[in-house]
C-alpha distance (Angstrom), angle and dihedral (degrees) to the residues before:
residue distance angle dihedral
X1 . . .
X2 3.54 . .
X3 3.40 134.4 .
X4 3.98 144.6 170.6
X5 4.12 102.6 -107.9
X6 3.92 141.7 164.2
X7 4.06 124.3 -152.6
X8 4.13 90.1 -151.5
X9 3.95 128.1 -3.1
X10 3.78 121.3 -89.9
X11 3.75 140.6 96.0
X12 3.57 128.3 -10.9
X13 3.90 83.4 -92.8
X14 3.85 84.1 79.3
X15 3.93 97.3 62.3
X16 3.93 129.7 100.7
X17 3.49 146.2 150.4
X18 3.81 115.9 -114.2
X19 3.86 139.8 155.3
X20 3.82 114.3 -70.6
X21 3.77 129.8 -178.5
X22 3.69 107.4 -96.3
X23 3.94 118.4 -114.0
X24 3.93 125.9 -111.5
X25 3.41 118.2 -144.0
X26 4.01 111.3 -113.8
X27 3.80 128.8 -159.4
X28 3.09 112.1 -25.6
X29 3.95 95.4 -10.5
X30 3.59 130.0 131.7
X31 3.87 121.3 -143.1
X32 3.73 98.3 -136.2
X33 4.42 111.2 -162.5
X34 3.94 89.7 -137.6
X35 4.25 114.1 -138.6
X36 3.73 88.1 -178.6
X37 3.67 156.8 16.0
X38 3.82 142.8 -153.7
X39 3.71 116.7 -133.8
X40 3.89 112.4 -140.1
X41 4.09 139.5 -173.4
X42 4.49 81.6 -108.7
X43 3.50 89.0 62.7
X44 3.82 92.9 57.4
X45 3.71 87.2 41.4
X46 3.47 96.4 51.2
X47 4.01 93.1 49.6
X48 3.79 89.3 47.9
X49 3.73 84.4 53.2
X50 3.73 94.1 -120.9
X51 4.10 95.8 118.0
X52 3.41 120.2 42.0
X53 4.34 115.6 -159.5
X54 4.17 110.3 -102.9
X55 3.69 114.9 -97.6
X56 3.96 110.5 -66.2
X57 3.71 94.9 12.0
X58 4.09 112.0 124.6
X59 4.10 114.6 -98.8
X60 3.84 89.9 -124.8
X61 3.99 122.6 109.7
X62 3.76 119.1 -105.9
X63 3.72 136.4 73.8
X64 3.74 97.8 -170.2
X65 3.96 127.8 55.7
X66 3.86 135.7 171.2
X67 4.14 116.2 -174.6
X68 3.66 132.5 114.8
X69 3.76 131.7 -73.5
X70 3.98 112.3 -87.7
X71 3.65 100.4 174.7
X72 3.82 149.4 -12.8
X73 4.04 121.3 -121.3
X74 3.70 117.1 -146.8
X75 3.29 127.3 -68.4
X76 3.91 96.3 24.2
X77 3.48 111.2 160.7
X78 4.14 108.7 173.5
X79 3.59 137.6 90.5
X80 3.92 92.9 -84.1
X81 3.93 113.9 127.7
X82 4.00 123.1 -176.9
X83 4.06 104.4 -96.9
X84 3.92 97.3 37.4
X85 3.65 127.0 132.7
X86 3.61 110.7 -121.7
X87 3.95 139.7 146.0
X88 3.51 130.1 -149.7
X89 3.76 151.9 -158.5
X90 3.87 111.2 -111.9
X91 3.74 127.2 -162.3
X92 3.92 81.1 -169.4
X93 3.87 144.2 -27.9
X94 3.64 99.5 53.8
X95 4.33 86.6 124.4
X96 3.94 96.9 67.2
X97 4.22 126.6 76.4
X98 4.03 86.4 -98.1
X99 3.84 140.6 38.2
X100 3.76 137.0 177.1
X101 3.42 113.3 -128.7
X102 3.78 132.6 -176.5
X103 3.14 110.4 -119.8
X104 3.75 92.4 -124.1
X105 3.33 94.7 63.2
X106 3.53 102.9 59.5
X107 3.55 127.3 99.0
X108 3.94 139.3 -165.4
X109 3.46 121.4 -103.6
X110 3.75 116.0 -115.0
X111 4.27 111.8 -114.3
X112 3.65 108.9 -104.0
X113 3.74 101.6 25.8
X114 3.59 116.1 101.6
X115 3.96 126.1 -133.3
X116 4.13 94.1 -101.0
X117 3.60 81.2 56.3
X118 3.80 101.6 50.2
X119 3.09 89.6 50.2
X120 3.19 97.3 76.8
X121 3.53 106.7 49.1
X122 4.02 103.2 67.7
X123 3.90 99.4 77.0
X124 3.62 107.0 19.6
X125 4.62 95.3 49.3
X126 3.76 96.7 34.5
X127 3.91 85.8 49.3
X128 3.96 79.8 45.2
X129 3.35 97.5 49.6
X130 3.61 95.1 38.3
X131 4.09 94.6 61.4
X132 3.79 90.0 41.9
X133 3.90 105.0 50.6
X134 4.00 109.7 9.3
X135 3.92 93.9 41.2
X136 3.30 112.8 13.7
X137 3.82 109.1 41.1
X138 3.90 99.7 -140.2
X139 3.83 108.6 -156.2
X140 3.66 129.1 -168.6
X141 4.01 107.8 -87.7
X142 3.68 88.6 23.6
X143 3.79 122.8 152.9
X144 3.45 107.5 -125.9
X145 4.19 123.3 -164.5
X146 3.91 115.3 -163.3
X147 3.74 122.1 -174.8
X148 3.47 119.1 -156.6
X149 3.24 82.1 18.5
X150 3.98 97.7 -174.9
X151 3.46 99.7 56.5
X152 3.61 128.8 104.3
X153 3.58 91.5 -96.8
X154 3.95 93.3 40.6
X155 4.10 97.3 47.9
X156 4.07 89.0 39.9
X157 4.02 81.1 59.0
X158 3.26 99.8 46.5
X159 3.84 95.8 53.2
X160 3.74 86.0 46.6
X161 4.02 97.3 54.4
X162 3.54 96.3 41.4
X163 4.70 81.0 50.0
X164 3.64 80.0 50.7
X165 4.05 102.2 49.2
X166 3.89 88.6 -108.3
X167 3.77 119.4 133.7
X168 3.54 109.5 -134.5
X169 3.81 131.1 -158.6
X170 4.30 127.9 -175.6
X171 3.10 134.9 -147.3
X172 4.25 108.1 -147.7
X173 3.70 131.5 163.4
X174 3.76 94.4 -124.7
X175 3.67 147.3 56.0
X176 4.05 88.8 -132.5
X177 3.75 86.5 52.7
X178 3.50 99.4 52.4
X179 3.85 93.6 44.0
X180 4.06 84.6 55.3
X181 3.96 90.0 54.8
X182 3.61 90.1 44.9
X183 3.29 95.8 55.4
X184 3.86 94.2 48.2
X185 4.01 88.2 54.2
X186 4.05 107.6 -76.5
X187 3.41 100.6 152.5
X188 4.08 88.5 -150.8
X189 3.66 139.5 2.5
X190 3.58 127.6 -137.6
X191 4.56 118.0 -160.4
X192 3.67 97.9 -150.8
X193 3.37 88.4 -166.5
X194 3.87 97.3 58.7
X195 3.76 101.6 27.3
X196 4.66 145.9 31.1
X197 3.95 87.9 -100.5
X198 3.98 70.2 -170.8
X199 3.66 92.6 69.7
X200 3.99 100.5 29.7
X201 3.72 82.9 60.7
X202 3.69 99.0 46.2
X203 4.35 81.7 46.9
X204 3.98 81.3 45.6
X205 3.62 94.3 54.3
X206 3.86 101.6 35.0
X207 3.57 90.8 -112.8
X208 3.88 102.0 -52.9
X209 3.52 95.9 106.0
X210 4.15 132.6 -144.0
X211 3.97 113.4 -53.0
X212 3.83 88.1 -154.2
X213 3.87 135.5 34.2
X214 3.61 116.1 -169.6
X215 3.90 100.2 -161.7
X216 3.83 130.1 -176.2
X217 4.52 89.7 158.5
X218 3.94 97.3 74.4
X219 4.02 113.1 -179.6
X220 3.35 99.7 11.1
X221 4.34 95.0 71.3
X222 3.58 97.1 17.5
X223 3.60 94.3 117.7
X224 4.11 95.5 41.4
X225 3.96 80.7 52.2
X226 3.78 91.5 56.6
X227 3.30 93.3 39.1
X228 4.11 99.4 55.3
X229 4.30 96.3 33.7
X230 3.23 117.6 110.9
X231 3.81 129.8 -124.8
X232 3.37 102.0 -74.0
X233 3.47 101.4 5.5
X234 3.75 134.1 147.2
X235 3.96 124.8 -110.3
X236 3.94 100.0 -168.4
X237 3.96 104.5 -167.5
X238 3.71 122.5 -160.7
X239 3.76 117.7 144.2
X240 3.72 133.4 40.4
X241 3.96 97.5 -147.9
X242 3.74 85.4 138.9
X243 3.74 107.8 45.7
X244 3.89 132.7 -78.7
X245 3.71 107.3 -128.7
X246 4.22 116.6 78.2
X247 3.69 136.1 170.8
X248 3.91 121.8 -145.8
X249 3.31 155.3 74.9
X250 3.87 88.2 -56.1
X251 3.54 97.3 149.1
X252 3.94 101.9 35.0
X253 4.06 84.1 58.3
X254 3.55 96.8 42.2
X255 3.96 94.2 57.6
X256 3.36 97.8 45.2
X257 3.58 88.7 59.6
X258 3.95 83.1 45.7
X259 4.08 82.5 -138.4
X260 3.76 125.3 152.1
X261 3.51 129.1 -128.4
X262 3.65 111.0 -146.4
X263 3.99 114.6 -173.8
X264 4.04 123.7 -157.9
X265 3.57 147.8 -165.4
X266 4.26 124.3 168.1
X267 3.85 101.5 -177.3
X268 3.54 91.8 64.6
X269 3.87 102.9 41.8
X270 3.74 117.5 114.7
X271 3.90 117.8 -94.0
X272 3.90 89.6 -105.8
X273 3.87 95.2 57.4
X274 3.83 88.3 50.6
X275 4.12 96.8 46.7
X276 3.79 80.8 51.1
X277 3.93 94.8 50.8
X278 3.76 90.4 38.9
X279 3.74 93.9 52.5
X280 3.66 100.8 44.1
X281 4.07 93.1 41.9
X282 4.21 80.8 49.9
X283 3.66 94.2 52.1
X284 4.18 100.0 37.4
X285 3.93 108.0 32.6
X286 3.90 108.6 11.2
X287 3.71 84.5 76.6
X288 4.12 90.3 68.9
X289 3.49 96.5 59.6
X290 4.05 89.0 67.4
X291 4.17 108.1 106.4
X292 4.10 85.0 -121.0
X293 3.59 91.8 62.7
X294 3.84 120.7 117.0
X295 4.18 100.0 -130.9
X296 4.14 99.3 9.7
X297 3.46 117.3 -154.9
X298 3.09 114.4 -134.5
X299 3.99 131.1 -167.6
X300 3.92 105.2 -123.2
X301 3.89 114.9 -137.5
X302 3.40 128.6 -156.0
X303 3.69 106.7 -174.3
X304 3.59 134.6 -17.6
X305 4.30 117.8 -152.5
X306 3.86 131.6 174.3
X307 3.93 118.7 -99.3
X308 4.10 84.1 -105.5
X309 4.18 90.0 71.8
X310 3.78 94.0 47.2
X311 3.52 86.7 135.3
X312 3.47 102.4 59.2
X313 3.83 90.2 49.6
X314 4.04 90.7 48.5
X315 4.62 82.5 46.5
X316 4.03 92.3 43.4
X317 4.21 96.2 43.2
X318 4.04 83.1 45.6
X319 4.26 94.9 49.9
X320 3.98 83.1 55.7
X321 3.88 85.1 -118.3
X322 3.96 92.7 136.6
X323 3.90 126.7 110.3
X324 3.48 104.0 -177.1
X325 3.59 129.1 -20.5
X326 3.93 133.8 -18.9
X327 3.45 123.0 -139.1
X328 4.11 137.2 -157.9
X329 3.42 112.7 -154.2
X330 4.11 115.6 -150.1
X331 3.88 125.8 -145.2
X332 3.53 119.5 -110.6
């Protein structure tokens, strides 16, 4: 088969497609034949080097897959049959012509969305979903902070607080960004480049500040996060776009605001957490992406290539250029 694949880490220069062995589904594995494939900030990392796949997990880019089912391993006992639509969450191998899948992990793909589209929902809304509910306890009336706010991750989130009575607000890096997460139900927009998103939220908010920040910068906003959270807010942390290492009074700061920072990674969770998440984001939100239902979500994409101009994808997702998600297409 083929599949997306680097000889060394590096640049996007370093990518190609080439001829892999193809995957056999193991114990209770499905071998999915993937149509499509989401693009996310791990797959740069992982070509740069910087993010290694969890033990087990295939070396291939690609943590989010939508195809058809190819094959059942043994011992499958769901409602998968060979031919159906289904997407699934990856902890690798999503870019290449094949993927094994556990079963678990699959999920069906919502009538009248196509498979470019599904594609791009595994990763970016269970990560979503994940910071929202499981972490960061979104309540009605809640505050809600989202860096990089038109991403897939940040416009999946906003959809998700507003579902969730939340009142979300982005950060973005430009004014065509914001106006995107406006229009998907940000209830303000902050240019980080132009303006203290710290102190337009705290303006925003008539001086309560955000109850939850959903943060994938890390050192470079930590103090304008501290500085706009709310007593007893939540700082969920999962992404280092910004740097790791800080200096300050971090911890003074953070307990007199009694607020909790909650860090979090979803490639490497165990295959239970993710069948939980899965099932739960099945049951409760999968629903809304159905053409019948009153205020769809809707995964946002920003540009869809063939496997053949990974590259480009890997150089456009690293300028920052993306609003919304980025898709590979596979040959079938």
């Amino acid at each position: 088969m083929l599949a997306v694949s680097f000889d060394e880490p590096g640049g996007p220069e370093n990518l190609c497609v080439k001829k892999v062995a193809k995957p056999s589904p193991g114990e209770g594995e499905v071998l999915l034949k993937v149509a499509a494939s989401g693009l996310n900030r791990a797959d740069l990392l992982q070509r740069q080097g910087q993010y290694a796949p969890p033990p087990g997990a295939s070396n291939i880019l690609g943590l989010e897959a939508s195809g058809h089912v190819a094959e059942l391993g043994p011992g499958c006992q769901g409602p998968w049959k060979i031919g159906d639509a289904a997407m699934a969450l990856l902890s690798g191998g999503g870019q290449a012509q094949y993927v094994a899948v556990p079963e678990e992990l699959l999920m069906p793909i919502p009538e009248g969305l196509t498979l470019v589209q599904a594609a791009a929902i595994p990763e970016a809304w269970l990560t979503a979903f994940q910071l929202l509910h499981l972490l960061g306890d979104v309540q009605a009336g809640d505050f809600v902070l989202i860096h990089a706010g038109a991403s897939g991750v940040g416009l999946a989130a906003i959809q998700l607080a507003r579902r969730a009575g939340a009142i979300p607000m982005v950060t973005a890096g430009s004014q065509h960004k914001l106006q995107v997460a406006e229009k998907l139900g940000a209830a303000a927009g902050f240019n980080y480049k132009e303006e203290d998103f710290s102190e337009a939220t705290l303006k925003f908010t008539k001086g309560a500040g955000v109850n939850l920040i959903l943060d994938c910068i890390g050192a470079s906003s930590w103090e304008k996060n501290i500085n706009c959270l709310a007593l007893d807010g939540r700082w969920v942390l999962y992404g280092l776009m910004g740097g790791a290492d800080i200096s300050g009074p971090l911890f003074s700061k953070l307990l007199a605001k009694r607020g909790s920072l909650i860090a979090s990674l979803l490639r490497s969770r165990d295959k239970k957490y993710k069948q939980r998440l899965v099932n739960t984001f099945t049951e409760q939100v999968l629903p809304h992406f159905f053409k019948q239902s009153p205020q769809r979500l809707l995964p946002t994409l920003d540009r869809v290539y063939p496997v053949a101009e990974v590259q480009e994808a890997h150089k456009y997702m690293e300028a920052n250029r993306n609003v919304g998600k980025l898709v590979l297409e596979l040959p079938q």
